[in-house]
C-alpha positions in Angstrom: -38.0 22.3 28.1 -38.8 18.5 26.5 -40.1 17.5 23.3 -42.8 18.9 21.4 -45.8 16.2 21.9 -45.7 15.7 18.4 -42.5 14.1 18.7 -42.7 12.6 21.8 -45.5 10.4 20.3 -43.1 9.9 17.5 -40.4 8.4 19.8 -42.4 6.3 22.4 -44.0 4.7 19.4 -41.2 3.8 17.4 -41.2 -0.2 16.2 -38.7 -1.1 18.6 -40.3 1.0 21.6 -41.7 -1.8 23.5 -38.1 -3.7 23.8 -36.9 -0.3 25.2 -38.5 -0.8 28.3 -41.5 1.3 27.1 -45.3 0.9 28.8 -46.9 1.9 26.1 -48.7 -0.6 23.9 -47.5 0.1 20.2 -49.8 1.6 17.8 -50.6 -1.6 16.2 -52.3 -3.1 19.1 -54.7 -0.2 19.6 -58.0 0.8 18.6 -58.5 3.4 15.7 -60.5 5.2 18.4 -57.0 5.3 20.5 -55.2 6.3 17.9 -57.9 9.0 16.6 -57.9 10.7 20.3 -53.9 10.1 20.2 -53.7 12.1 16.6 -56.1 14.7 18.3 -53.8 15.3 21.3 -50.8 15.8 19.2 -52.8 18.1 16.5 -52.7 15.8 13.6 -54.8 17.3 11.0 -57.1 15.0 8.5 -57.6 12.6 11.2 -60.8 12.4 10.9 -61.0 10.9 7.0 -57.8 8.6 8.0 -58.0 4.6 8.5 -56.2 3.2 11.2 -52.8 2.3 9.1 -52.9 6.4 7.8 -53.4 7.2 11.5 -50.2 4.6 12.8 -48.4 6.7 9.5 -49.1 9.8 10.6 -48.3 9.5 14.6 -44.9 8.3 13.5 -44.1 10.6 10.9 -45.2 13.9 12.3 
């Protein structure tokens, strides 16, 4: 079946993600509008009151 897109955001955006051959730029190189739309793919509630470091927080951690 896969991962949950919740957690596939999770593991593609690990620290160490780009070193494991990932095309993905990590979450500190994007825009907080990239990582708002990101949050609203993967459902993240609150995203809308959250800077860019509580969105990077809450991509990883949920």
């Amino acid at each position: 079946m896969g991962y949950s897109k919740q957690k596939s955001a999770r593991i593609a955006n690990t620290p160490d993600s780009g070193i494991k051959g990932g095309k993905s730029s990590k979450y500190e190189e994007r825009t907080k509008q990239e990582l708002y739309e990101k949050a609203q793919q993967v459902g993240i509630k609150g995203r809308s009151k959250m800077n860019k470091e509580e969105l990077i927080e809450a991509l990883r951690n949920n």
